[in-house]
C-alpha positions in Angstrom: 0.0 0.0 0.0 1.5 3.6 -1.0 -0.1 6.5 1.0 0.3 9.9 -0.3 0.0 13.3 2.0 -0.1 16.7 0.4 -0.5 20.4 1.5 -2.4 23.0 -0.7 0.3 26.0 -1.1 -1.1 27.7 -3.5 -4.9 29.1 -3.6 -6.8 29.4 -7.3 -3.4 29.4 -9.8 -4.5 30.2 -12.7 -1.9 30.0 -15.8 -3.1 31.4 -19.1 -0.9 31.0 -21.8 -1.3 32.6 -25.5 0.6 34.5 -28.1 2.0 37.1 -26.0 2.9 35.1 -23.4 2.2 33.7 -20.3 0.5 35.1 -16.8 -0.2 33.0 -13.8 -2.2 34.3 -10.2 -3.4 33.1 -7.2 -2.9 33.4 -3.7 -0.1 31.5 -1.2 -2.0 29.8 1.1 1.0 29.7 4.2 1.3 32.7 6.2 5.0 32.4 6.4 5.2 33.8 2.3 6.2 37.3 2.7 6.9 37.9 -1.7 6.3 35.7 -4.6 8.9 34.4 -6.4 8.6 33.6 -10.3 12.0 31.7 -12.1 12.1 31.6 -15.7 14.7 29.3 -15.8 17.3 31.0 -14.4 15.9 34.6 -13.9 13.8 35.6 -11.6 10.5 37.9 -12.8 9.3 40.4 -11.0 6.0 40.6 -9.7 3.2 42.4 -11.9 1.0 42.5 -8.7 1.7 41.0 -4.9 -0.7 41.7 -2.2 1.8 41.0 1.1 -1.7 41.3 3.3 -3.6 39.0 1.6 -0.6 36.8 -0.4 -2.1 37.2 -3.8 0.6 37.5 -6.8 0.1 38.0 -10.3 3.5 37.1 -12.9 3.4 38.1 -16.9 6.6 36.3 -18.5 6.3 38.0 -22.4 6.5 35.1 -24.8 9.9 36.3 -26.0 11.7 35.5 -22.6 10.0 32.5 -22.1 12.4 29.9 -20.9 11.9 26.0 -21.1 11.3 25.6 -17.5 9.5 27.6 -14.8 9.6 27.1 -10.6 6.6 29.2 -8.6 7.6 29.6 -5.2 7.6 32.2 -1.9 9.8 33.8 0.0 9.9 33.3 3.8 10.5 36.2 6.4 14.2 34.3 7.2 14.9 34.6 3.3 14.2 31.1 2.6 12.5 29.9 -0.4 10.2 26.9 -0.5 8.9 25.9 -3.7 5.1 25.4 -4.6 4.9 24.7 -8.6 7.2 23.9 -11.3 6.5 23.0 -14.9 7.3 23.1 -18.4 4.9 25.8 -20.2 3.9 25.5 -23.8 6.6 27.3 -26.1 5.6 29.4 -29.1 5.8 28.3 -32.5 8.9 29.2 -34.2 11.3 28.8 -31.3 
């Protein structure tokens, strides 16, 4: 028998991806995230919108800079960084 636990992080992620790119949202469900953290590939994207109150973050990465690989994540007051999502988004023709 193989049991399995998990733990929601992440509240309502919605990814929408289209010819200008991609955006994801939601909300961090642990009170210890203090800033979202968005890495495509190896860069980090700023924030479009972060609500510290209620944890809610919004990321546009412009289909251009789209990398191969992508890790969602929070930072913690202590500057550590747990990690909620990662995946492989749908590249743009052409590339």
């Amino acid at each position: 028998m193989v049991m399995m636990f998990t733990r929601k992080l992440v509240e309502g992620l919605a990814i929408a991806a289209d010819g200008s790119g991609l955006r994801m949202e939601g909300r961090f469900v642990p009170v210890q995230a203090v800033d979202g953290v968005l890495l495509n590939g190896l860069e980090e994207v700023a924030a479009s919108a972060w609500d510290p109150a209620r944890r809610t973050f919004q990321f546009v990465v412009p289909a251009s800079a789209l990398a191969g690989y992508l890790r969602l994540g929070y930072r913690t007051a202590d500057g550590g960084f747990v990690l909620t999502n990662a995946f492989t988004p749908p590249l743009p023709s052409g590339r």
